[in-house]
PLY file of the C-alpha trace (Angstrom):
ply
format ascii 1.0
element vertex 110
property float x
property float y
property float z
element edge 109
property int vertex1
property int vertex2
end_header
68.63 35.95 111.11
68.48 38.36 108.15
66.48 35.38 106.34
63.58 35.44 109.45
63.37 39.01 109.77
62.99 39.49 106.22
59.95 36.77 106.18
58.30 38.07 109.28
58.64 41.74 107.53
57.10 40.48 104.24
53.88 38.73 106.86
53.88 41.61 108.53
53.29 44.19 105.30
50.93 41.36 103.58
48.60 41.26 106.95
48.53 45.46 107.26
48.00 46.04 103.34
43.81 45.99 103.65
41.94 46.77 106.58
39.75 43.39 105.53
43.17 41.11 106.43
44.20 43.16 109.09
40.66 42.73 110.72
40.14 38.98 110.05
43.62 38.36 111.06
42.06 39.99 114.80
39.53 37.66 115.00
41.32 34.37 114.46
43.28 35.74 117.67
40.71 37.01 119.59
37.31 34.94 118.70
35.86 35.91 121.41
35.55 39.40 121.30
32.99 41.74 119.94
34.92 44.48 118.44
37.26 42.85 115.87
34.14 41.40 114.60
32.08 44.67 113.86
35.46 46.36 112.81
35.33 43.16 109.84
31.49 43.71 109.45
32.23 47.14 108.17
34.90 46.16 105.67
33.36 43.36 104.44
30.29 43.30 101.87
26.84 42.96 103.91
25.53 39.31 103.48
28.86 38.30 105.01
29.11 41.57 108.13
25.60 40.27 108.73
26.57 36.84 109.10
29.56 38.19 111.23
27.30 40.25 113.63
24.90 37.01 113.99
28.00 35.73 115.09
28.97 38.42 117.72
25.76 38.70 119.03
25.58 35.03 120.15
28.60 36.16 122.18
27.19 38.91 123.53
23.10 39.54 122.87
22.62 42.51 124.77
25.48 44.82 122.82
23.52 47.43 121.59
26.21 48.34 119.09
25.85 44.82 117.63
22.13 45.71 117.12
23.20 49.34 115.53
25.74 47.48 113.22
23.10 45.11 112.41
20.91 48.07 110.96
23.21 49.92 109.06
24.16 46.90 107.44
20.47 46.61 106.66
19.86 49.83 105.43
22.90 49.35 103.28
21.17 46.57 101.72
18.48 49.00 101.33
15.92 46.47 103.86
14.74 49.58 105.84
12.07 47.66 107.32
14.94 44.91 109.27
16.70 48.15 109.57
14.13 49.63 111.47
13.70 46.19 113.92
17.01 46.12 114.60
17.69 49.79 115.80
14.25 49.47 117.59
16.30 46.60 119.10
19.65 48.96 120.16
17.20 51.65 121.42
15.78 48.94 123.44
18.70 48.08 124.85
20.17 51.84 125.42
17.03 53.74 125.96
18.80 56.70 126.61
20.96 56.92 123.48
21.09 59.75 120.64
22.75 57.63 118.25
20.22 54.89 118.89
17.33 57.43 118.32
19.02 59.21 115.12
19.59 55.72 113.58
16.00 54.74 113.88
14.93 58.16 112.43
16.84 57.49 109.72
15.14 54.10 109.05
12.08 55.49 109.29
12.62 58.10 107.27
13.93 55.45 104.50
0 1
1 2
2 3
3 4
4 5
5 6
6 7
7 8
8 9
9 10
10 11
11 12
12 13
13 14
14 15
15 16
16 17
17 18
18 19
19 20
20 21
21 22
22 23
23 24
24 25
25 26
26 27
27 28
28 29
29 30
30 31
31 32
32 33
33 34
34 35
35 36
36 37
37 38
38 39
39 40
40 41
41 42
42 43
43 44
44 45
45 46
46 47
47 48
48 49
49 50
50 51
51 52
52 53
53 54
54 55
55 56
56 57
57 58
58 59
59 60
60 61
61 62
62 63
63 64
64 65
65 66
66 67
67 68
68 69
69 70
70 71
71 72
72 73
73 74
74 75
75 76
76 77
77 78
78 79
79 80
80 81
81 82
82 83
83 84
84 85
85 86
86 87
87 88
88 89
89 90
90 91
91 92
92 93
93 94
94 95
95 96
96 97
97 98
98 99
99 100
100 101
101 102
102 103
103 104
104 105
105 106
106 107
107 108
108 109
Protein backbone atom coordinates (compact mmCIF):
# COMPACT_ATOMS: atom_id res chain seq x y z
CA UNK A 1 0.00 0.00 0.00
CA UNK A 2 2.90 2.23 1.09
CA UNK A 3 4.54 1.13 -2.41
CA UNK A 4 1.15 2.68 -4.47
CA UNK A 5 0.78 5.66 -2.49
CA UNK A 6 4.27 6.51 -2.77
CA UNK A 7 4.04 6.12 -6.83
CA UNK A 8 0.77 7.93 -7.14
CA UNK A 9 2.51 10.79 -4.82
CA UNK A 10 5.64 10.92 -7.05
CA UNK A 11 2.73 11.23 -10.47
CA UNK A 12 1.04 13.44 -8.64
CA UNK A 13 4.18 16.08 -7.81
CA UNK A 14 5.68 15.32 -11.51
CA UNK A 15 2.10 16.39 -13.19
CA UNK A 16 1.73 19.78 -10.72
CA UNK A 17 5.58 20.82 -11.10
CA UNK A 18 4.85 23.24 -14.45
CA UNK A 19 1.75 24.78 -15.27
CA UNK A 20 2.61 23.42 -19.11
CA UNK A 21 2.08 19.51 -17.67
CA UNK A 22 -0.48 20.37 -15.43
CA UNK A 23 -2.45 22.01 -18.40
CA UNK A 24 -1.80 19.34 -21.09
CA UNK A 25 -2.46 16.72 -18.60
CA UNK A 26 -6.35 18.69 -18.60
CA UNK A 27 -6.77 18.30 -22.00
CA UNK A 28 -6.02 14.64 -22.57
CA UNK A 29 -9.03 14.37 -19.94
CA UNK A 30 -11.22 16.77 -21.11
CA UNK A 31 -10.65 17.19 -25.13
CA UNK A 32 -13.49 18.64 -25.51
CA UNK A 33 -13.45 21.63 -23.69
CA UNK A 34 -12.37 25.11 -24.45
CA UNK A 35 -10.72 26.28 -21.38
CA UNK A 36 -7.91 23.76 -20.67
CA UNK A 37 -6.95 24.52 -24.13
CA UNK A 38 -6.45 28.42 -23.88
CA UNK A 39 -5.09 27.85 -20.25
CA UNK A 40 -2.12 25.55 -22.47
CA UNK A 41 -2.11 28.29 -25.25
CA UNK A 42 -0.80 30.70 -22.71
CA UNK A 43 1.96 28.51 -21.34
CA UNK A 44 3.06 27.24 -24.32
CA UNK A 45 5.32 29.18 -27.01
CA UNK A 46 2.95 30.81 -29.82
CA UNK A 47 3.29 28.68 -33.07
CA UNK A 48 2.10 25.79 -30.89
CA UNK A 49 -1.01 28.07 -28.53
CA UNK A 50 -1.94 29.05 -32.06
CA UNK A 51 -2.17 25.70 -33.30
CA UNK A 52 -4.01 24.87 -29.94
CA UNK A 53 -6.65 27.70 -30.35
CA UNK A 54 -7.21 26.50 -34.18
CA UNK A 55 -7.98 23.56 -32.38
CA UNK A 56 -10.53 24.97 -29.81
CA UNK A 57 -12.15 27.01 -32.11
CA UNK A 58 -13.25 24.09 -34.36
CA UNK A 59 -14.98 23.08 -31.12
CA UNK A 60 -16.49 26.02 -30.51
CA UNK A 61 -16.25 28.99 -33.46
CA UNK A 62 -18.21 31.54 -31.94
CA UNK A 63 -16.02 31.84 -28.42
CA UNK A 64 -15.02 35.18 -28.53
CA UNK A 65 -12.28 34.49 -26.02
CA UNK A 66 -10.82 31.96 -28.51
CA UNK A 67 -10.69 34.92 -31.00
CA UNK A 68 -9.04 37.31 -28.09
CA UNK A 69 -6.48 34.47 -27.33
CA UNK A 70 -5.90 34.18 -30.92
CA UNK A 71 -4.71 37.95 -31.02
CA UNK A 72 -2.60 38.20 -28.22
CA UNK A 73 -0.87 35.33 -29.37
CA UNK A 74 -0.46 37.32 -32.55
CA UNK A 75 0.67 40.36 -31.22
CA UNK A 76 3.11 38.32 -29.22
CA UNK A 77 4.53 37.21 -32.38
CA UNK A 78 4.62 40.78 -33.12
CA UNK A 79 1.88 40.09 -36.49
CA UNK A 80 -0.23 43.15 -35.44
CA UNK A 81 -1.96 43.09 -38.61
CA UNK A 82 -3.58 39.05 -37.81
CA UNK A 83 -3.75 40.59 -34.45
CA UNK A 84 -5.90 43.17 -35.49
CA UNK A 85 -8.35 40.50 -37.70
CA UNK A 86 -8.69 38.44 -35.03
CA UNK A 87 -9.86 40.91 -32.21
CA UNK A 88 -11.98 42.57 -35.04
CA UNK A 89 -13.25 38.94 -34.99
CA UNK A 90 -14.00 38.79 -30.83
CA UNK A 91 -15.52 42.32 -31.10
CA UNK A 92 -17.64 40.84 -33.69
CA UNK A 93 -18.74 38.32 -31.77
CA UNK A 94 -19.21 40.45 -28.31
CA UNK A 95 -20.07 43.79 -29.66
CA UNK A 96 -20.58 45.08 -26.43
CA UNK A 97 -17.26 44.19 -24.80
CA UNK A 98 -14.45 46.58 -23.22
CA UNK A 99 -11.88 44.06 -23.33
CA UNK A 100 -12.74 43.31 -26.94
CA UNK A 101 -12.48 47.09 -27.78
CA UNK A 102 -9.15 47.74 -25.60
CA UNK A 103 -7.52 44.70 -27.34
CA UNK A 104 -8.17 46.02 -30.77
CA UNK A 105 -6.87 49.49 -29.70
CA UNK A 106 -3.98 48.01 -28.77
CA UNK A 107 -3.44 46.34 -32.19
CA UNK A 108 -4.00 49.25 -33.80
CA UNK A 109 -1.96 51.15 -31.97
CA UNK A 110 0.96 48.44 -32.70
Amino acid sequence: VLLVWTSLSVRQTLLWRTEESLWTEAVLHAPGKIRPKIQLARVLPPERGLVLIQQAKKIDPSNPLLASEEGRIYLESNRPDLALEAFGQALALEPDSARAINNRAVALAA
